[in-house]
DSSP file (Angstrom, degrees, kcal/mol; ACC not computed):
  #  RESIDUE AA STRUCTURE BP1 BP2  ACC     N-H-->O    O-->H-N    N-H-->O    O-->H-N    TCO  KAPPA ALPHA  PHI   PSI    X-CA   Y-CA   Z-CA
    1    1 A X     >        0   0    0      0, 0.0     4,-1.1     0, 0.0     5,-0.0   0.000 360.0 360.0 360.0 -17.5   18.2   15.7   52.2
    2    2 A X  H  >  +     0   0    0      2,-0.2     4,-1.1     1,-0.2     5,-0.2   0.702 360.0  50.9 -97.9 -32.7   18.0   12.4   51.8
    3    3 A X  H  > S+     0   0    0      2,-0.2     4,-0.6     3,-0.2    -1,-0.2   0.546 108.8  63.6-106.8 -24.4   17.4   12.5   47.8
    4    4 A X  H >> S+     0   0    0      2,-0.1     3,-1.7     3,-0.1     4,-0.6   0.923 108.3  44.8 -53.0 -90.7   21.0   15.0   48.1
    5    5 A X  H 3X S+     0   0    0     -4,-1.1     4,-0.6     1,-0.4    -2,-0.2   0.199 108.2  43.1 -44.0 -25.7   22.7   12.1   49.3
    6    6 A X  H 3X S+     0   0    0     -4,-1.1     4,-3.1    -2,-0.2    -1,-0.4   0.716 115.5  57.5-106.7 -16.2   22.0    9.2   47.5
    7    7 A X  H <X S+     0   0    0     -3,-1.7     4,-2.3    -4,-0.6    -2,-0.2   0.926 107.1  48.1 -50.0 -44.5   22.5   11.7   44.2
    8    8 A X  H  X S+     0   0    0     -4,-0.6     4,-1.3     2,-0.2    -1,-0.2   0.768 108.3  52.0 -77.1   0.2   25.8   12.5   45.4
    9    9 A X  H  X S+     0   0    0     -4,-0.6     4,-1.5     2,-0.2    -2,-0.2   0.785 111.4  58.9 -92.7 -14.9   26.6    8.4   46.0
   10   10 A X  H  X S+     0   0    0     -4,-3.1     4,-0.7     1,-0.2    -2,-0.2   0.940 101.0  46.2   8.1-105.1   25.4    8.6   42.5
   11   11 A X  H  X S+     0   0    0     -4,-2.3     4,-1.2     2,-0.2    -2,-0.2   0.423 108.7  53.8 -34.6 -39.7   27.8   10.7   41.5
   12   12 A X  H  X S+     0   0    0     -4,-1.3     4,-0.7     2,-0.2    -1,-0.2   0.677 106.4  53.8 -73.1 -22.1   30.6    8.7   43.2
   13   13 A X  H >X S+     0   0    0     -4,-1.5     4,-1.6     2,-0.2     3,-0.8   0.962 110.9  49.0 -43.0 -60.1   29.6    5.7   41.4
   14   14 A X  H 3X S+     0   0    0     -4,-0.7     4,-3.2     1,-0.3     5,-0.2   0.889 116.5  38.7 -65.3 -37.4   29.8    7.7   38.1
   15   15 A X  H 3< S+     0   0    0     -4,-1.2    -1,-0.3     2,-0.3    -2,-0.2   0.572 113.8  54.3-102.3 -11.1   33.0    9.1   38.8
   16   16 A X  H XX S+     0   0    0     -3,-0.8     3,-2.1    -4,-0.7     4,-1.6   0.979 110.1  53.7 -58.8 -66.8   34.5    5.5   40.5
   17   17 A X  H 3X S+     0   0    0     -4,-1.6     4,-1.0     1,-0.3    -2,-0.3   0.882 113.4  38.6 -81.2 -68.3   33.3    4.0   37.1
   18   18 A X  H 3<>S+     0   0    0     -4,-3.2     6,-0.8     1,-0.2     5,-0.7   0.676 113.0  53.5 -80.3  17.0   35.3    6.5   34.7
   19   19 A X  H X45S+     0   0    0     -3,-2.1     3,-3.4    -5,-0.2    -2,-0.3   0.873 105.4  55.8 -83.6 -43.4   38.2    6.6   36.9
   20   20 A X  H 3<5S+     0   0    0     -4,-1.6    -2,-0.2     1,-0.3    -3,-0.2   0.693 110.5  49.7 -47.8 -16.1   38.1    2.7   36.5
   21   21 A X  T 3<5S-     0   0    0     -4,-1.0    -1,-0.3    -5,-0.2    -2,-0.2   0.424 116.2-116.7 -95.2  -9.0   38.3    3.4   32.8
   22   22 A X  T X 5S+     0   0    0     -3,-3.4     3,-1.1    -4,-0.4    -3,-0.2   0.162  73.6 127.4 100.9  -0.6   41.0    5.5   32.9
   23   23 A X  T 3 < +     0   0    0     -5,-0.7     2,-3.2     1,-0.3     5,-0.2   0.985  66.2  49.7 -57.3 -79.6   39.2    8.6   31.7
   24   24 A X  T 3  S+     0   0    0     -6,-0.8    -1,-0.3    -9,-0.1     2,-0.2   0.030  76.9 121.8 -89.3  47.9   39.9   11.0   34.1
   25   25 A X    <   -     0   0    0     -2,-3.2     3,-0.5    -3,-1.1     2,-0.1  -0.442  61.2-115.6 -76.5 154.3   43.6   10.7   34.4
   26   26 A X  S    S+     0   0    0     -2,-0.2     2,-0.5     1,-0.2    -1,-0.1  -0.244  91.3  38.4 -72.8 165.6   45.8   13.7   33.7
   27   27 A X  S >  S+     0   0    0      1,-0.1     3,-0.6    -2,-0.1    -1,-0.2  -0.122  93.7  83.1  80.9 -36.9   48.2   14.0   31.0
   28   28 A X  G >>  +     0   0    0     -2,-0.5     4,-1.7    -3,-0.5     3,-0.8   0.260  49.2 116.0-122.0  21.7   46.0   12.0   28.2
   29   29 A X  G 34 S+     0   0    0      1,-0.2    -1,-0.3     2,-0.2     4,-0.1   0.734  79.2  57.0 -42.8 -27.4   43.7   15.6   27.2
   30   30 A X  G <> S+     0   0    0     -3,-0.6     4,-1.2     2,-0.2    -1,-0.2   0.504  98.9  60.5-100.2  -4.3   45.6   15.0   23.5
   31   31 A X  H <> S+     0   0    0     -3,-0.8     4,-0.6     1,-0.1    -2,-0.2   0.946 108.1  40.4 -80.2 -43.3   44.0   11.4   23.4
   32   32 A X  H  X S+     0   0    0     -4,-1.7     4,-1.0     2,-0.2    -2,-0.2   0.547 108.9  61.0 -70.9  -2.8   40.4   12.8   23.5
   33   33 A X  H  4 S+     0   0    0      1,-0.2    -1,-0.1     2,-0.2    -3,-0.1   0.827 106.1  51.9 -89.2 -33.0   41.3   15.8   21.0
   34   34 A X  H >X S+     0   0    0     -4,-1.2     4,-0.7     1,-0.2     3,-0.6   0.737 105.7  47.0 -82.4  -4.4   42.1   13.2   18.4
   35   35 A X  H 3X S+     0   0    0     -4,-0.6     4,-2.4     1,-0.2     5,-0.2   0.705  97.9  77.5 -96.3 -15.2   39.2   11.1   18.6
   36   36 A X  H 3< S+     0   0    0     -4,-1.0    -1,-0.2     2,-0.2    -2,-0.1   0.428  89.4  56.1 -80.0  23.3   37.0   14.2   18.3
   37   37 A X  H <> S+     0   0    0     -3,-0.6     4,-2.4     3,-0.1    -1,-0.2   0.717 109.7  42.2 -89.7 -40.0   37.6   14.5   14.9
   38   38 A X  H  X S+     0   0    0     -4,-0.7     4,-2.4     1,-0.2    -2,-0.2   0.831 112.0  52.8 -79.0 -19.8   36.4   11.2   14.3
   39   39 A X  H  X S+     0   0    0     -4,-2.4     4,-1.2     2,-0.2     5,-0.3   0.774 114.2  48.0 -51.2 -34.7   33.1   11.5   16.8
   40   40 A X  H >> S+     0   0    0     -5,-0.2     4,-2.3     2,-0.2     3,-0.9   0.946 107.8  57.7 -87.9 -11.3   32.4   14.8   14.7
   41   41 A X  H 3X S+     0   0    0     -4,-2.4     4,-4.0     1,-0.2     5,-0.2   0.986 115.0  34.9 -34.8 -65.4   33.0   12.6   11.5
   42   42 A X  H 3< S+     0   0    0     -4,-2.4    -1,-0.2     1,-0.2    -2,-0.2   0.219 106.4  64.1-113.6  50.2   30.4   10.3   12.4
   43   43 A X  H <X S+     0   0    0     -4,-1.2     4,-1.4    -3,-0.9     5,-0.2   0.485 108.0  46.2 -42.4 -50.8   28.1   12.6   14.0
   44   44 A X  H >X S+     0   0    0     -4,-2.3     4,-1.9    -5,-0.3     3,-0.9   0.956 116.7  48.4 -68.3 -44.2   27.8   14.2   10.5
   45   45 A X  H 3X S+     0   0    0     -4,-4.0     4,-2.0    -5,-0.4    -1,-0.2   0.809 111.1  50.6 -58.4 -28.6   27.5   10.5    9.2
   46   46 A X  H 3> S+     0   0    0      2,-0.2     4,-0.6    -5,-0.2    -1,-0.2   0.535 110.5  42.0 -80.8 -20.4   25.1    9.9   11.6
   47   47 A X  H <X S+     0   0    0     -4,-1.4     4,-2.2    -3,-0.9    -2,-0.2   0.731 109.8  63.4-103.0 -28.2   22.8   12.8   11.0
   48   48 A X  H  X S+     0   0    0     -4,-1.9     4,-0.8    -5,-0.2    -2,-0.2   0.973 106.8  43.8   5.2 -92.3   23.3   12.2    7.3
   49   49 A X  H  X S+     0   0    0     -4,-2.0     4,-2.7     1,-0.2     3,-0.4   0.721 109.6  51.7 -57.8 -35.0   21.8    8.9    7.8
   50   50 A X  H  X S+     0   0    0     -4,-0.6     4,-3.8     2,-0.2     5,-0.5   0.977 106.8  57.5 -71.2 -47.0   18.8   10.1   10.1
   51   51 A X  H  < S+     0   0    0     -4,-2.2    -2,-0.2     1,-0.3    -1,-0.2   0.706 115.8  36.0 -61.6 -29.6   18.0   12.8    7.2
   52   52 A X  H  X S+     0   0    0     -4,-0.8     4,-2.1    -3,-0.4    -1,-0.3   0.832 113.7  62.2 -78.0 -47.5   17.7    9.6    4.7
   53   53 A X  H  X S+     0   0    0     -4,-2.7     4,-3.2     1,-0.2    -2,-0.2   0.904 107.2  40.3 -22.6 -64.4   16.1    7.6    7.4
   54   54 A X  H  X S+     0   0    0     -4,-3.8     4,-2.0     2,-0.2    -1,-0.2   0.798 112.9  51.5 -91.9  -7.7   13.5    9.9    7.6
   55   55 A X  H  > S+     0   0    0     -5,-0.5     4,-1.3     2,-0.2    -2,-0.2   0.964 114.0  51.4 -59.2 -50.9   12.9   10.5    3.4
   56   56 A X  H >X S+     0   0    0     -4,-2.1     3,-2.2     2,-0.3     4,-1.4   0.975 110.8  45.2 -67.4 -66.8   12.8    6.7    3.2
   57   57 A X  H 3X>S+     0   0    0     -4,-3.2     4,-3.2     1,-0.4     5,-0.8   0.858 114.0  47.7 -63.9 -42.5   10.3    6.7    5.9
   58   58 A X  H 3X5S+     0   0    0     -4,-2.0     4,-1.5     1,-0.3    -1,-0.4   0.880 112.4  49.1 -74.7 -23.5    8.1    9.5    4.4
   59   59 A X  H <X5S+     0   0    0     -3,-2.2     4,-2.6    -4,-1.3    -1,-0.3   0.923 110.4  52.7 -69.7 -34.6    8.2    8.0    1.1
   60   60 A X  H  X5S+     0   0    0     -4,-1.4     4,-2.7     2,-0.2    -2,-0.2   0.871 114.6  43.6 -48.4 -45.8    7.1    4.5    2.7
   61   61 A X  H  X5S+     0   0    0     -4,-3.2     4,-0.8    -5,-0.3     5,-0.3   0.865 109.8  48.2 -90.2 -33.2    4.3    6.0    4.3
   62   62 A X  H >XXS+     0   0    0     -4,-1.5     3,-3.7    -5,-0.8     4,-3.3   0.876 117.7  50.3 -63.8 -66.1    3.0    8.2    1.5
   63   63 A X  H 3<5S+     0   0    0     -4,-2.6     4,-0.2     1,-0.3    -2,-0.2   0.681 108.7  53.7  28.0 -86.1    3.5    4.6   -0.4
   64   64 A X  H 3<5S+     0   0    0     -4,-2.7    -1,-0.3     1,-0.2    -2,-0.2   0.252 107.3  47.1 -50.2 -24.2    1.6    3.3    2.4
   65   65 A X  H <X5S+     0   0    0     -3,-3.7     4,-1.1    -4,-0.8    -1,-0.2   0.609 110.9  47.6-113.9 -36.4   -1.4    5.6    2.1
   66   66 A X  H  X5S+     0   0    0     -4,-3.3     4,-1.5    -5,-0.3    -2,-0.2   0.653 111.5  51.2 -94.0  -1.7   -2.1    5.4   -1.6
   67   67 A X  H  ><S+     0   0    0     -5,-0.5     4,-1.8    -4,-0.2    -1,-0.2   0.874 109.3  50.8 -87.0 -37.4   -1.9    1.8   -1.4
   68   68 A X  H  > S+     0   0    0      1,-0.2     4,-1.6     2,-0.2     5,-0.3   0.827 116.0  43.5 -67.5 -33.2   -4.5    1.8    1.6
   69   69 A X  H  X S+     0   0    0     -4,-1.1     4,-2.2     1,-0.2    -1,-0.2   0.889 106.2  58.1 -88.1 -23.9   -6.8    4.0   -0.5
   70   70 A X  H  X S+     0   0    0     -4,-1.5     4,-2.6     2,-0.2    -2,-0.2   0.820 108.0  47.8 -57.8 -34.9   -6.1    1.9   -3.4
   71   71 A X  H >X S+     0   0    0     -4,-1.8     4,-1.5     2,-0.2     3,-1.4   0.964 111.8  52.9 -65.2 -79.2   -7.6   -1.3   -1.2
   72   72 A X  H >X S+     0   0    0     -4,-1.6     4,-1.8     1,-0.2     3,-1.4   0.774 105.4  52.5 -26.0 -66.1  -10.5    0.7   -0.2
   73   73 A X  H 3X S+     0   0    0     -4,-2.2     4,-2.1    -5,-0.3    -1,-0.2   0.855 114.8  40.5 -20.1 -65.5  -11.3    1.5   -3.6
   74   74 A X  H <X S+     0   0    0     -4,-2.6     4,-1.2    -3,-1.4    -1,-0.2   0.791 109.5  57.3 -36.1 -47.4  -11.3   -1.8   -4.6
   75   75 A X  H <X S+     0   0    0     -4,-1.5     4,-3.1    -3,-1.4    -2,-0.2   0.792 107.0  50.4 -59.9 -44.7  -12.9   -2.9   -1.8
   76   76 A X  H  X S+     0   0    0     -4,-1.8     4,-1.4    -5,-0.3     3,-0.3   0.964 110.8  52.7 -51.6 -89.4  -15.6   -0.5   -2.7
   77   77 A X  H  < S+     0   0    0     -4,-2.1     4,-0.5     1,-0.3    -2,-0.2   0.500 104.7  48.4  53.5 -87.1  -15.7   -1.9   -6.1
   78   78 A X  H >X S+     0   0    0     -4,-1.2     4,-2.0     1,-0.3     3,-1.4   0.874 108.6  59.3 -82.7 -43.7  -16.1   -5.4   -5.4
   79   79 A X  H 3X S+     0   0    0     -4,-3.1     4,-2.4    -3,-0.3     5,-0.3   0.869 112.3  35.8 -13.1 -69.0  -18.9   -4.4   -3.0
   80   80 A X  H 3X S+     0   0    0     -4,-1.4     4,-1.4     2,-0.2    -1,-0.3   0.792 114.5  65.3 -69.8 -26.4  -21.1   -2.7   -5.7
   81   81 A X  H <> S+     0   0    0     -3,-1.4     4,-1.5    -4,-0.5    -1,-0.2   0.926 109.0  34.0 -55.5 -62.0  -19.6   -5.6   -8.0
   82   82 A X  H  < S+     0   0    0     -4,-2.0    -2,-0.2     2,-0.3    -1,-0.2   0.326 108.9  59.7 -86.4  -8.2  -21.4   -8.5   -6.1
   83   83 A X  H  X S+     0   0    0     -4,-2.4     4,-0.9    -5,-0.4     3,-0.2   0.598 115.7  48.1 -82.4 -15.9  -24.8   -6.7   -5.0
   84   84 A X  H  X S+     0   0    0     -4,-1.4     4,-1.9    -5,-0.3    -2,-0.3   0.898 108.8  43.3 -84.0 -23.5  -24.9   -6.5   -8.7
   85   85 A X  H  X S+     0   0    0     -4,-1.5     4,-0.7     2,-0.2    -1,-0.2   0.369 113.6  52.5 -65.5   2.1  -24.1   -9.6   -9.6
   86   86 A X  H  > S+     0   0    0     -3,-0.2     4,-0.5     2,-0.2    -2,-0.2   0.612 107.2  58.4-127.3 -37.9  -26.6  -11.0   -6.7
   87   87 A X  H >< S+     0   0    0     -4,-0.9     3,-0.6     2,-0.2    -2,-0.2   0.984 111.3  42.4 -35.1 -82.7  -29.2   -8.6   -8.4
   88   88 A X  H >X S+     0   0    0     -4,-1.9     3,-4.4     1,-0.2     4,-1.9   0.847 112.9  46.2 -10.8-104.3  -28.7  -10.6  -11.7
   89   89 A X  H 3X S+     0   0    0     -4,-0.7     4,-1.2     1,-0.3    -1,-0.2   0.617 112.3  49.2 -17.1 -32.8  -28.6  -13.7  -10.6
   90   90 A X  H << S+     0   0    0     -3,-0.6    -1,-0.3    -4,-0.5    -2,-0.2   0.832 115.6  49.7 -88.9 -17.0  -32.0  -13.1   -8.3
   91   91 A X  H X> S+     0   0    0     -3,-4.4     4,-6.9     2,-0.2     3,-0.7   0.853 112.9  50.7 -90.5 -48.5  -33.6  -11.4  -11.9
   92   92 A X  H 3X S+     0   0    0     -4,-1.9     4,-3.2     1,-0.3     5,-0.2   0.954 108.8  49.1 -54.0 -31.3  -32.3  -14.9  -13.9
   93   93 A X  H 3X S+     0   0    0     -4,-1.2     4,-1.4    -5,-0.3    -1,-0.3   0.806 107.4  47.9 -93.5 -12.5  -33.7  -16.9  -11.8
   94   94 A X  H <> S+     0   0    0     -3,-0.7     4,-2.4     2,-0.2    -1,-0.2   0.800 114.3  51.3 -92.2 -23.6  -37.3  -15.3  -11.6
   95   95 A X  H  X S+     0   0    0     -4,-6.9     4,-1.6     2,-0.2     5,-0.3   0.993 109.6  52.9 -52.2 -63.0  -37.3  -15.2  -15.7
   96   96 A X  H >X S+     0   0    0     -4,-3.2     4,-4.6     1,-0.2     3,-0.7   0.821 117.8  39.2 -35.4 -69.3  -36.3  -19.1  -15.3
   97   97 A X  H 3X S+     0   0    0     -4,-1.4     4,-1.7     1,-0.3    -1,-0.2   0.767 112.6  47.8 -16.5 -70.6  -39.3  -19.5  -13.1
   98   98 A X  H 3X S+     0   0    0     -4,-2.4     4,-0.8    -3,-0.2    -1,-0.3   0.795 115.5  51.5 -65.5 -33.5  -41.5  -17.6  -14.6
   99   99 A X  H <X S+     0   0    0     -4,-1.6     4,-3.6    -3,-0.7     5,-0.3   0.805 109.2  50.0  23.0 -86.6  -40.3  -19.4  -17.9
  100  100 A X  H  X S+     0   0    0     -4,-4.6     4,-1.9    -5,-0.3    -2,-0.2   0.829 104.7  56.1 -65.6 -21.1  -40.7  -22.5  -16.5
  101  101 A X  H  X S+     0   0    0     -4,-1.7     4,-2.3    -5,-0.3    -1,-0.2   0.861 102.8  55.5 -75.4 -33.7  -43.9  -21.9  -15.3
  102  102 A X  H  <>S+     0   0    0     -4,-0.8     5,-1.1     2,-0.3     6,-0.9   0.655 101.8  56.8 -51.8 -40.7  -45.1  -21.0  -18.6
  103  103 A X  H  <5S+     0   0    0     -4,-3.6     3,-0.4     4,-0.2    -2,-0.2   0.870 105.8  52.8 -37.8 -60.5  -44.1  -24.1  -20.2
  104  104 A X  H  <5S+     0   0    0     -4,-1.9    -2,-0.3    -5,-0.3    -3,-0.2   0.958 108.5  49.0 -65.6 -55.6  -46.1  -25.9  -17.7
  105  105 A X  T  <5S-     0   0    0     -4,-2.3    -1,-0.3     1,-0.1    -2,-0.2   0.562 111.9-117.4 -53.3 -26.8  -48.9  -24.1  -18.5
  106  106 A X  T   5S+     0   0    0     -4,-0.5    -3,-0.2    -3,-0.4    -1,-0.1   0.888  83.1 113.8  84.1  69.4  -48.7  -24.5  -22.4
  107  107 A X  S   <S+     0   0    0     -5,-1.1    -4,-0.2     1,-0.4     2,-0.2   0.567  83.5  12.4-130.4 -37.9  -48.2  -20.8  -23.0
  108  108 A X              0   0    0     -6,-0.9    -1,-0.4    -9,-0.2    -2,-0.2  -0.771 360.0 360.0-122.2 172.6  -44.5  -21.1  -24.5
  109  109 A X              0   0    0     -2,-0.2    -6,-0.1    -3,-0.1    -1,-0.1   0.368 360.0 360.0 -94.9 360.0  -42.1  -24.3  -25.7
């Protein structure tokens, strides 16, 4: 009972608040019949715009997905890029060596 009652002082809030606003006076029924042509105006504008809202978004996010796969890719890439290049490098440097070692020995100039 208790959860009736403070729903209906609710409800007398709500209905203090639009009398204070002048809505639910009598007589002014032909004031709200002209502004619902212009609520359903931009209702229509308004669902318009959500219906582009959400094309833009799905193109953003397809976008968004090949660009993310594009990274990986790369990413992938550079990996395999630099453990070959670190291959190299580890190969040059045991020719140099070996090279050099040969020199010292008097086996090449």
């Amino acid at each position: 009972m208790a959860s009736d009652i403070r729903s209906a002082e609710r409800d007398l809030r709500d209905i203090d608040t639009l009398d204070k606003k002048g809505v639910t006076g009598s007589g002014r029924l032909e004031d709200y019949e002209a502004l619902q042509l212009r609520l359903d105006k931009i209702i229509k504008r308004h669902n318009e715009d959500t219906a582009r809202f959400r094309a833009l978004e799905q193109r953003v996010t397809t976008l968004l997905e090949k660009y993310a796969t594009q990274v990986d890719t790369f990413s992938e890439l550079f990996v395999e890029w630099s453990e070959t290049l670190a291959e190299i490098e580890e190969r040059v440097s045991k020719l140099e060596k070996e090279k050099t070692d040969r020199v010292n020995m008097g086996l090449t100039y």
